[in-house]
Phi, psi and omega in degrees: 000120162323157153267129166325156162215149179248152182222137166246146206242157179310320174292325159322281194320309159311334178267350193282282223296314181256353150312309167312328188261015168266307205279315223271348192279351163299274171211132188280336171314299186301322177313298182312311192300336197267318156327318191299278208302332178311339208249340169284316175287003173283303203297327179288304175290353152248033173255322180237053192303348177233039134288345180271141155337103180316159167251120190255143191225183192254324185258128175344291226302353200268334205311128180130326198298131153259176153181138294154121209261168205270133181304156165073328159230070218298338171307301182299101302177109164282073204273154212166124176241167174198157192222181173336324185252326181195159189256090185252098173357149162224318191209164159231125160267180136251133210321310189295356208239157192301103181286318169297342195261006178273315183311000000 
């Protein structure tokens, strides 16, 4: 059997960057960690892929969607669809924010 893999899409990657330079202007360690814990909860999610919360969304297109909170910094929000071969990254949101309309 293959192993999973996570593919994370640019934007994921762009919402990891600017939360960590949000967290790190604070304290850079915690800046740094979030990245950390972020890459763990990828890793994690492909040993266990339909642990995260179905996403019941507003929009059809959206249906499918999981997501799942980053450890330690549970505001932040893994959104990951997944299939047989892989765990693919779609967005890191923070809790508070209009998910559909981000998604």
């Amino acid at each position: 059997m293959e192993k999973c893999r996570y593919r994370i899409s640019p934007r994921a990657e762009a919402d990891l960057d600017r939360y960590a330079r949000h967290i790190a202007r604070d304290n850079h360690e915690a800046g740094l960690r979030l990245y950390d814990l972020a890459r763990e909860t990828y890793e994690m999610l492909c040993e266990i892929p339909p642990m995260g919360v179905n996403y019941h969304p507003a929009k059809q297109q959206l249906a499918g969607i999981r997501y799942v909170p980053v450890r330690e910094y549970s505001r932040y929000l893994v959104f990951y669809k997944f299939t047989a071969q892989a765990v693919n990254i779609i967005r890191l949101l923070h809790a508070r924010m209009d998910k559909d309309g981000w998604l």
